[in-house]
N, C-alpha and C positions, 0 to 999 in steps of 0.2 A: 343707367340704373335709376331709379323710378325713386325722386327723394322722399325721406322719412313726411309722413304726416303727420302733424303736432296736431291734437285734440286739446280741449280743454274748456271743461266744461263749466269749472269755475274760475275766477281771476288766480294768478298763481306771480305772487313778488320777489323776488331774490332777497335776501334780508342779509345783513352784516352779522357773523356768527356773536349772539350773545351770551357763549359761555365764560364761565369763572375761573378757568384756569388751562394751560397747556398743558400737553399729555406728561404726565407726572415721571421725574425723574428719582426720588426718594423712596427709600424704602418704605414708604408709608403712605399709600395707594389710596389713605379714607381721607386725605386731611385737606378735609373740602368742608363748606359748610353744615352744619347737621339742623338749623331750625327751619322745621317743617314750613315750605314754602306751596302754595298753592297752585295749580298749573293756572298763568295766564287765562283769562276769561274770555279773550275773544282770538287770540289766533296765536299759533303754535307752529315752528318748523317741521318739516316731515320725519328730520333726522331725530328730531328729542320723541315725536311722535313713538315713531322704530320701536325705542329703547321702552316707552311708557306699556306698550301694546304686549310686549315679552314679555314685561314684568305680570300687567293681566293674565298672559298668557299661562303664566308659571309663575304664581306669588311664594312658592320658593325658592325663586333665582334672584341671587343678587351679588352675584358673581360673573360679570361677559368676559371672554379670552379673546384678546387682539393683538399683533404686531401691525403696528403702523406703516405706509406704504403712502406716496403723494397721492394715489386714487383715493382714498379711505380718509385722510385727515379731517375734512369738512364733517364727516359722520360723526367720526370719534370726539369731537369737539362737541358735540354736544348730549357724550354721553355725561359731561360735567357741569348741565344746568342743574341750578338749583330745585326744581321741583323733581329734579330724578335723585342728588345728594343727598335730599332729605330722606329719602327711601333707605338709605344706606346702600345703593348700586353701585357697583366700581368695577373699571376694567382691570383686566390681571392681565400683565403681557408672558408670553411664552418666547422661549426661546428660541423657535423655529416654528415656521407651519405645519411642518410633519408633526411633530410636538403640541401644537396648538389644537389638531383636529383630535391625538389621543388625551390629551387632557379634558375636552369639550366632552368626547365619548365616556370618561372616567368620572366626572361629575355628572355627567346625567344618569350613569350607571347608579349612583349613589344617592344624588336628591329624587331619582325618581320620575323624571321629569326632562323637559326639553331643556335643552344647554345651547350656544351661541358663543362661535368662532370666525372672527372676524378679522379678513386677509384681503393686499391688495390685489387688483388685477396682474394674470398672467404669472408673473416669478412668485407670488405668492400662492393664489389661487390652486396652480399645478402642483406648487411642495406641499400642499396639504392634498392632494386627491389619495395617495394611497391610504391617510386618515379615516380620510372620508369615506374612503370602501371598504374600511376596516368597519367601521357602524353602520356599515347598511348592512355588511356579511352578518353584524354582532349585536346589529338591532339597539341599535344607538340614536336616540331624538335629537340630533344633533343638527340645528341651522349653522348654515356657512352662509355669511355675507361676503358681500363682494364689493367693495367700490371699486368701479370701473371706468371708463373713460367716457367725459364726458358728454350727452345728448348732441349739445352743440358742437364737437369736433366730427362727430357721426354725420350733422348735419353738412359740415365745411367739407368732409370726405366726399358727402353725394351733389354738393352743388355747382361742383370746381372736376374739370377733366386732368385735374394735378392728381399723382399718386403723393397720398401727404402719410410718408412711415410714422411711427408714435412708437417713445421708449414701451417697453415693456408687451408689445405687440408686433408678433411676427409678423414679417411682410409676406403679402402674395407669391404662388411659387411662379408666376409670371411677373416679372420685373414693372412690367407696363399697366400692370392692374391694381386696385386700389386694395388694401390690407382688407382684412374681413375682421370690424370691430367685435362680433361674434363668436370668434373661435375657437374659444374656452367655453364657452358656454355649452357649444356641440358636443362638447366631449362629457356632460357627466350627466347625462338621461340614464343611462345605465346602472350608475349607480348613487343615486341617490330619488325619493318618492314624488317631490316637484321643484319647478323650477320656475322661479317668475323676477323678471325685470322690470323694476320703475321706468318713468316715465314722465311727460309734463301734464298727464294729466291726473287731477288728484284725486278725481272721485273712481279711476282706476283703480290708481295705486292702493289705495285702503282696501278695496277688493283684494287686490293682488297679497299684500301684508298677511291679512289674517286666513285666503287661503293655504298659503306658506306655514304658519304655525298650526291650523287648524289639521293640515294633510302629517304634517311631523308628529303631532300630537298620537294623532289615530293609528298612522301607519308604526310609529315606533322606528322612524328612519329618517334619516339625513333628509335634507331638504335646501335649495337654493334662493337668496335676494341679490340680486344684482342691482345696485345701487351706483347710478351714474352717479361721476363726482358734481355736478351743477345741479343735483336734484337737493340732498342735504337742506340748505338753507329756504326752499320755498314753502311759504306758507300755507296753513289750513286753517280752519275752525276747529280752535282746541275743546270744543263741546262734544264733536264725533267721537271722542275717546268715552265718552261718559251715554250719549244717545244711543250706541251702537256696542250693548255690551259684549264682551268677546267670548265667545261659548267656542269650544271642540268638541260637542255632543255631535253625534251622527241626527241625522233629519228624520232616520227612522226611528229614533228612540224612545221607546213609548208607546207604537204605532201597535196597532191593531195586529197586524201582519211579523212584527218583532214577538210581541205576547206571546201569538198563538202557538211561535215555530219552539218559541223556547219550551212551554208546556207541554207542545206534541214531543219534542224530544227527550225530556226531563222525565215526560211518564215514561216512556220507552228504556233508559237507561237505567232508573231507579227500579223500576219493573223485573227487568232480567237481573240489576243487583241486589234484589232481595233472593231472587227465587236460585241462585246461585250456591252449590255446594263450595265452592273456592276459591272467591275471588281476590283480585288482587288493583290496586290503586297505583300509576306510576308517574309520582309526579316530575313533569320535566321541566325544562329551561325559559319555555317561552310564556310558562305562567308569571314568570317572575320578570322577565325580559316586558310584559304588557302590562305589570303594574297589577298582578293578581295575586298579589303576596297575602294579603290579612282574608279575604276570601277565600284561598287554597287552606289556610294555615286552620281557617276556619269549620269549612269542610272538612278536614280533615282530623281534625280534634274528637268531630262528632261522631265519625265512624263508629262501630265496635271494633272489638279487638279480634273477631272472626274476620276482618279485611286486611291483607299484606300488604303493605307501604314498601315502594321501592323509592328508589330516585336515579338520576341519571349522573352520569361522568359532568355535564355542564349546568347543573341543576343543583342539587346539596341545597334541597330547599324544604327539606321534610324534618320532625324531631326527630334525631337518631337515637334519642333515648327511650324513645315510643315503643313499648315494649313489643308490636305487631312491627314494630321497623324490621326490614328484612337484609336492605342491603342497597347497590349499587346495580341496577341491570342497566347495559349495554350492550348487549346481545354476546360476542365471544369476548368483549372488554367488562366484562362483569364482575362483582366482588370477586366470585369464586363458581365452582362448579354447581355450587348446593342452591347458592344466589338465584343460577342464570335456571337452572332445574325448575325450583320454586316457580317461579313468574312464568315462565312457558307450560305448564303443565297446568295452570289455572283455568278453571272453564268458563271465567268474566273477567275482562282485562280494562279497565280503562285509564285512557292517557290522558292527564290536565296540562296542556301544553309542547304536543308534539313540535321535538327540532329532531328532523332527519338530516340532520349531518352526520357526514362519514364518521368524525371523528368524538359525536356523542353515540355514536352507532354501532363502538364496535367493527367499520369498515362497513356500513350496511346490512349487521348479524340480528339486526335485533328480529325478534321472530313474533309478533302478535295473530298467527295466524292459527295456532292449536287452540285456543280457546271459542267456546259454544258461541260467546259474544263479546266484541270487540268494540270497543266505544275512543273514538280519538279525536279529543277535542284541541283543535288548533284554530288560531286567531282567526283565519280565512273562511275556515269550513269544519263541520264537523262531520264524521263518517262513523256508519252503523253498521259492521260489519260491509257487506258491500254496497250501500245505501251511502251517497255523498249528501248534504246541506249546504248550499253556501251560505253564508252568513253575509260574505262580503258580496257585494250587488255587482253588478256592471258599470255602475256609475262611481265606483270605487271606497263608496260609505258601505257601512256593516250595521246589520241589522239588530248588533248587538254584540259588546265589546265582548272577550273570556272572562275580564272580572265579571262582567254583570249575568255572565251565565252561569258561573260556580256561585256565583252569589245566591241565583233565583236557585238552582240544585239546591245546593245548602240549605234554602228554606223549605224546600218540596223533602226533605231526607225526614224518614221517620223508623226510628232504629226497631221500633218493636215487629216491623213488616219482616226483618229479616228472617230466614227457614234455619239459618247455620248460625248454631251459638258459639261461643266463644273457645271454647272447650274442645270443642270436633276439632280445631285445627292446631296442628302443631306448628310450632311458630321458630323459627332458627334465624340466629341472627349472626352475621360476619363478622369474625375478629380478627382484624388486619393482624397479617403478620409483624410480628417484633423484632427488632435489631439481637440477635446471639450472638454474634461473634466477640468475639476476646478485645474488649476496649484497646486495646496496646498490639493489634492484629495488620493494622493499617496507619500510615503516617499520615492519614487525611482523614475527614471529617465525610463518610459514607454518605449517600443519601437515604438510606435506609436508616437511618439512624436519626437525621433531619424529620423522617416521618415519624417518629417516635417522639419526637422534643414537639413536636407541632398537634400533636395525638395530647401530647400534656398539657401542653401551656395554651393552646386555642381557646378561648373565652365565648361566652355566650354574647352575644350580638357584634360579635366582631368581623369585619371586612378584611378578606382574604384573598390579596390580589396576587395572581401567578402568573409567569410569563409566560410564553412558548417556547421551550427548554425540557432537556430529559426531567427535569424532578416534576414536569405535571403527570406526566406518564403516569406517577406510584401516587396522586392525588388518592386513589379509591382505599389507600392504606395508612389513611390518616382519618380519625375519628373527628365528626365536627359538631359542635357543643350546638346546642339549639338558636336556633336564628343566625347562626355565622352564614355572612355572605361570601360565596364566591363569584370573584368579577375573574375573569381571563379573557384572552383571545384569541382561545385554541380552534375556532373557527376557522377562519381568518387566515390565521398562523402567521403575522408579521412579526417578527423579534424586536423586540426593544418597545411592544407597545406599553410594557405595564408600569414601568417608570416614571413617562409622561402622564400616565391613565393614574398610578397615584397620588402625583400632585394634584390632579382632578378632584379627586374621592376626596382628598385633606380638606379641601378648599372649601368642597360640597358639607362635610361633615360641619365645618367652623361658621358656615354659613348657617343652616342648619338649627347649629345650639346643642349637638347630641354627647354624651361623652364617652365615645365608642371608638377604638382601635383601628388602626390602619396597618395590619401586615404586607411587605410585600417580598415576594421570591423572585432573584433578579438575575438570570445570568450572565454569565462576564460577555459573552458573545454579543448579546443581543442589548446587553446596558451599551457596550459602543457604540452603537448606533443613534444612541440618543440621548447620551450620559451630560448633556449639555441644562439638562431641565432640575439634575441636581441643584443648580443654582438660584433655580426658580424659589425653592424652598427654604435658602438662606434668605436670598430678597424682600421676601414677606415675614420673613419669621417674624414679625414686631405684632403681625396680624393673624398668625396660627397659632394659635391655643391649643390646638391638638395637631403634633406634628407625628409620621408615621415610625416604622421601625421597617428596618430594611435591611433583610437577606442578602449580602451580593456573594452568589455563590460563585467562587474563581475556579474552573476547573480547566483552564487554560485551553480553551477555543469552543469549537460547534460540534458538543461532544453527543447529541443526539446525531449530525451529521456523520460523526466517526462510526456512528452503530451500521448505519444507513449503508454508508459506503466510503474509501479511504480512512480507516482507521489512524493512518502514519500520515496521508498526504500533507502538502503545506498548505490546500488548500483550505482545510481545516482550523489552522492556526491563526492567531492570532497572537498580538502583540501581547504576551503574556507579563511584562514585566511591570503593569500600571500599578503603581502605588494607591489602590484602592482606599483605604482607609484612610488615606490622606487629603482625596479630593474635593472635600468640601472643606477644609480651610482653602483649599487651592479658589473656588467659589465664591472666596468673603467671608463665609464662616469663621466660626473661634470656637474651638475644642471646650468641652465644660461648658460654654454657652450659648451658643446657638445649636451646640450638637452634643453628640457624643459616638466616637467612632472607636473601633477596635479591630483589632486583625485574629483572629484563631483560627491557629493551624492544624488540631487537632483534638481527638475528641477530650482528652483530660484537660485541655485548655478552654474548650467548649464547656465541660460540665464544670469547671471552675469558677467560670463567669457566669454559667443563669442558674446553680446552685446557690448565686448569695443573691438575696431577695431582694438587695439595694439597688444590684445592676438592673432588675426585671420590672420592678415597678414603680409606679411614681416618677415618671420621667416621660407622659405624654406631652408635655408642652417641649420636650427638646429632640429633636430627631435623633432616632439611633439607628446606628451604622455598625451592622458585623459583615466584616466580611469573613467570609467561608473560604478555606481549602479544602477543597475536595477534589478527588481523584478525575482525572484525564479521561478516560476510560470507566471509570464507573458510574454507574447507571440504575436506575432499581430495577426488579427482578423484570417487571410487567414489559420492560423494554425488551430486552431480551427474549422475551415471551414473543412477542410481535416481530420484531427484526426478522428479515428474512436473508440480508446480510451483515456480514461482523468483519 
């Protein structure tokens, strides 16, 4: 085997770690020094580097998630220099990898922006890949580092005919052959957008660094650093950081060729949506997934009220008090019959942020193909009826992000061009169905009736995390107050992601500075899977100002599996007997003050507690904890709907 060749194109020293403190054991993760220290003037570690380039990267992140691992330590040691301190940067450990990758994904969800989960090689790296492929599936900016084994043991592997095994790295499946230091690595091209390994030399590695954040940035996906453990402490010239400012603009941006495509296409789309008898607007998932929130929100204010507003099952990103709001299309998962009528019978359809997934699709129902002209604008490309555009090139840049193209639309929209006044259309808008039944009908707390208390109490800019669980099904029968965010991972569909995903979101919000609601819907099935991150939230609590409130809906096991198939089986089941509302003293917590937990077993017991105004409000700084009884077997209507077996 042909050994590694060391480059180095500048002097590169090993240095003795000079951070300020070992990885912190106290509930209080900030108590590092806070006066502002200047980064050294002439030479910097690569590892403090890392940490300084993220922050450029995302001057809203000041939050990194890590569990430590002997490969990783040298790293993490200097996420605790003083010129990073000052910043107010801190690592938040998780309680597992798997946990660590949906938490990373749940604050990027939330700040908007790229997040940073930090695992060692192998036993670590692997427990977070299904993470990991939860934010590429969910379009999550998620970097996972890696410290890994070290350059120089790479080197002693290729210069010696000894097989030398190493912890945490399988051996060869021929006994006589040497491990392959690589072999995590092979595994996650699939799914995540790049993947780049340090090295000894440094005028690489800063290539490599900020192509890593720059590709995460744009693509809106996961992304790889693999950091040998002996790279950390070697130094550079801490002036690169300030010489070589860090941009994620594409190279085409601005360009002649970017202008032109957007104008030729802006006239064309604005064109047919003046001259249009019926049009209709549907905005999806992935405008807000690429950070096209205040540009959609804006576009779409300016409309007339002759244009239909839809939105999708993973989307809930339109005002629904918008009187032209229409509803929820999903093709056959649609609010309702009148809904899905409406938006398919329109003779100009256009999409801001097509996600053709099954399970925002309706099963792949949705139907834009009745309308005269169809416009679908998606991150990669946009398509004009049967006319494609890519936006995104071959060399993997885009000619032009979907903010910046709702943006340029938005300014090209001139409402007096339109043929159809406000009046020619009649406008109908979806009222979920409401809970009838006889309060005292059921000894548990329905979910049909959980849609109605959420119909009520859902707040305006509030974050509305859901799991993968029957109650997302009846999502479309819950009214959401304007600018409520919904995060899920019904993508995906891994159980137990939202848990970890809303310690994310807490963190991202506290960080932040915002003073906005954390909901989360949690069910008992898929909280075991991960119910370990509740702790995470007592840990900190010295440092969460705004902690969430949380649904644990107990319906005694995998009660969308029962619809599915084996409604009785044991396969189904789970260990029903967990003292839910008691687990976070179990945690460290302390009832009354760090939390507050309850159990309600039914619905007078339900309307008892968020009838008095003391339990519901004024109590963002303490976690609160209901858990739900609800029915085994019950399900909302829309399940049923779909099931094809019971």
């Amino acid at each position: 085997m042909t050994p590694i060749q060391l480059k180095s194109s500048e002097p590169v020293t090993p240095i003795e770690s000079k951070t300020t403190s070992p990885i912190l054991t106290s509930t209080n993760p900030i108590n590092q020094p806070t006066t502002p220290i200047d980064i050294p003037s002439s030479e910097i570690a690569i590892g403090e580097y890392i940490f300084h380039r993220i922050m450029q990267s995302n001057p809203k992140l000041k939050s990194i998630f890590a569990i430590p691992g002997d490969f990783n330590l040298n790293l993490l040691e200097h996420a605790y220099s003083p010129s990073l301190t000052s910043k107010n940067l801190k690592l938040v450990n998780t309680c597992n990898e798997l946990n660590g990758a949906y938490v990373a994904d749940g604050y990027s969800k939330v700040i908007d922006g790229l997040s940073v989960f930090i695992s060692t090689f192998g036993v670590g790296e692997l427990s977070a890949l299904n993470g990991i492929s939860n934010a590429f599936s969910e379009y999550g900016p998620v970097l996972h580092i890696v410290g890994s084994t070290s350059i120089q043991s790479q080197i002693q592997q290729n210069e010696t005919n000894e097989v030398l095994n190493t912890h945490h790295l399988v051996p060869n499946h021929d006994c006589f052959k040497r491990p392959d230091h690589h072999v995590y690595q092979k595994m996650v091209g699939a799914i995540s957008c790049v993947q780049e390994s340090l090295d000894y030399d440094m005028n690489s590695n800063l290539k490599k660094i900020d192509n890593v954040l720059k590709t995460i940035i744009q693509e809106r996906r996961p992304g790889y650093l693999f950091v040998p453990c002996d790279v950390p402490d070697l130094l550079i010239d801490s002036n690169k950081l300030y010489n070589s400012p860090f941009s994620s603009k594409s190279k085409y941006q601005g360009s002649e060729k970017s202008t032109k495509l957007m104008k030729d296409i802006s006239n064309i789309i604005l064109t047919n949506l003046y001259d249009s008898s019926n049009p209709s607007v549907l905005a999806d998932a992935l405008s807000t997934r690429f950070g096209a929130t205040k540009p959609l929100n804006e576009f779409i204010n300016n409309l007339p009220n002759s244009v239909k507003l839809f939105t999708t099952n993973f989307s809930r990103n339109v005002d629904e008090s918008k009187s032209n709001f229409i509803g929820v299309y999903s093709g056959n998962a649609s609010s309702d019959k009148t809904t899905k009528s409406l938006f398919e019978n329109s003779d100009f359809v256009l999409v801001l942020g097509y996600w053709d997934g099954e399970m925002n699709t309706g099963g792949h129902s949705s139907n834009f193909n009745n309308a005269k002209t169809k416009c679908i604008i998606h991150p990669d490309y946009i398509q004009i009826n049967d006319s494609f555009y890519l936006t995104k090139q071959s060399d993997g840049e885009r000619l032009f992000t979907i903010s910046e193209f709702i943006e340029f639309l938005n300014s090209q929209l001139d409402t007096s061009q339109f043929k159809t006044s406000s009046n020619e259309i009649t406008h109908y808008k979806f009222e979920p169905k409401q809970y009838s039944e006889s309060k005292d009908k059921y000894p548990y707390i329905p979910q049909s009736y959980l849609n109605d208390h959420f119909s009520k109490t859902l707040k305006e800019n509030d974050i509305f995390i859901v799991d993968t669980m029957s109650f997302a099904f009846g999502l479309t029968d819950i009214k959401f107050p304007k600018n409520t965010r919904l995060i899920t991972g019904m993508n995906y569909g891994s159980i137990g992601y939202a848990l970890p995903a809303t310690f994310g979101a807490t963190v991202a919000l506290n960080d932040l500075g915002t003073n906005q609601r954390v909901l989360l819907v949690q069910g008992d099935g898929g909280a075991q899977m991960t119910i370990q991150e509740l702790s995470s939230f007592m840990r900190y609590s010295s440092i969460l100002k705004i902690q969430p409130k949380i649904y644990l809906l107990n319906n005694d096991g995998y009660t969308i599996e029962r619809k599915i198939n084996g409604a009785t089986r044991p396969y189904n089941d789970i260990c029903g007997n967990w003292k839910w509302f008691k687990l976070l003293d179990v945690w460290g917590g302390e009832q009354g003050k760090t939390h507050d937990s309850i159990k309600l077993n039914n619905i007078e017991e339900f309307d008892k507690f968020f009838d008095d105004s003391v339990n519901v409000e004024n109590r963002n700084h303490k976690l609160q904890f209901y858990e739900v009884i609800g029915g085994k077997f019950d399900v909302s209507y829309r399940v049923d709907n779909m099931m094809t077996k019971n």
